[in-house]
C-alpha positions, 0 to 999 in steps of 0.5 A, a space after each residue: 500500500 502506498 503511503 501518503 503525504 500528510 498537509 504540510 503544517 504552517 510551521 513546517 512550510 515556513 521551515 522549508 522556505 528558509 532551508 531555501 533562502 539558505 540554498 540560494 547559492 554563494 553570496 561572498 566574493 569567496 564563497 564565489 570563487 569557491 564555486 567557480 573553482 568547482 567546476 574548475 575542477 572538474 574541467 580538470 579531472 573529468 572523463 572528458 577532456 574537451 570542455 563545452 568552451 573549448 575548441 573541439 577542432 583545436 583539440 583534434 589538431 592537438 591529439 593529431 600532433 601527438 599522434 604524428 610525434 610518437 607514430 603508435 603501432 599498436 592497440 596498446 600504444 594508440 592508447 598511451 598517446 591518446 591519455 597523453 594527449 589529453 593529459 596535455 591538453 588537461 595540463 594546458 589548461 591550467 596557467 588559463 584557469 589561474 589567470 582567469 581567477 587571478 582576473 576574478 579577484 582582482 577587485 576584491 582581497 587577493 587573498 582569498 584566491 591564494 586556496 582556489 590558485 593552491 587546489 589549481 597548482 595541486 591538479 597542475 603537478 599531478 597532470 605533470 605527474 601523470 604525463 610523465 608516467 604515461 611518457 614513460 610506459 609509452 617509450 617503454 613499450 615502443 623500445 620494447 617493439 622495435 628491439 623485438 622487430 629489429 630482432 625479427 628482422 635479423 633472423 628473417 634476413 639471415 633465412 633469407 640468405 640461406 635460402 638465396 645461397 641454396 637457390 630456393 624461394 622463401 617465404 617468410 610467413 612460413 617461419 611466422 614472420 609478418 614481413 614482406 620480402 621487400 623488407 627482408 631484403 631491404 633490411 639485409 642489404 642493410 646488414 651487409 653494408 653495415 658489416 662491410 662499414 664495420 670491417 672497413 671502419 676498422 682497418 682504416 681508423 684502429 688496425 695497425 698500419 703497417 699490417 695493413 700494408 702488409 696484408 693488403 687488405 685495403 687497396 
């Protein structure tokens, strides 16, 4: 059985309109500048990055340059870039938030901005926190997949060689290589000239002149 409301009694009315009067929002200039600095705070720790004001398109070109600096390979590294970016575009907000609280308190005691300016500078230092964090694992993954690719290239182009020195084709998906054999070759003509660097670097610049004149190594 639903229950019902009973009539408001005079008293009870009369307490309600002043819980209201009480609830009508900041009237202080600090009790201003808190309010504003809440939802200040949430543009920096929100899910989204990209505020109402904010230029969505200037935000698109910002994570595009990220993209286009760090060139992510990977589900896993798209994904890195991404919270970098927009712990950026998150960190670049901040000298604007103070200035524009700065602008706030202008005409009114400039102390009462120094807590809203100290909350602002903990959020700033722990984006900057978080960014280099996310730099870090993002440049970690990234030197762990170019050395494991580097490796893999190595191998694919020495059974490349092998193959080629036994007159039979290769296939390097056979071997679980997802290279073309473009880039097999490519990457062991590569190999070879640094070898044949190596080899020339050394009898030019560390061997002992006169053995290489009496081996004739170098003509």
């Amino acid at each position: 059985m639903q229950a019902t409301l009973a009539n408001p009694t005079p008293s009870r009315t009369s307490a309600n309109r002043l819980n209201a009067l009480h609830s009508t929002g900041p009237r202080t200039d600090s009790g201003k500048q808190r309010s504003s600095l809440n939802a200040l705070r949430h543009g920096l720790t929100s899910q989204t990055a990209v505020l109402p004001s904010e230029d969505p398109a200037a935000y698109q070109l910002h994570c595009d340059q990220f993209r286009a600096e760090y060139d992510p390979q990977t589900p896993s590294e798209r994904q890195l870039v991404q919270e970098l970016a927009d712990t950026a575009w998150r960190l670049n907000r901040v000298p604007l938030l103070e200035a524009g609280l700065l602008a706030t308190a202008a005409g009114a005691n400039p102390r009462e901005s120094i807590p809203a300016l100290a909350t602002i500078g903990l959020h700033g230092q722990r984006l900057s926190r978080q960014f280099q964090k996310t730099l870090d694992q993002l440049r970690a993954l990234q030197t762990e997949r170019r050395d494991r690719e580097a490796h893999d290239l190595k191998r694919a182009a020495s059974l490349l060689e092998l193959h080629k020195h036994k007159g039979i084709p290769y296939d390097p998906v056979q071997d679980g290589f997802v290279f073309s054999i473009s880039e097999i070759e490519t990457h062991s003509q590569r190999l070879m000239r640094q070898n044949e660097a190596r080899r020339v670097g050394y009898f030019r610049f560390e061997a002992d002149p006169v053995m290489v004149r009496a081996t004739g190594v170098l003509k």
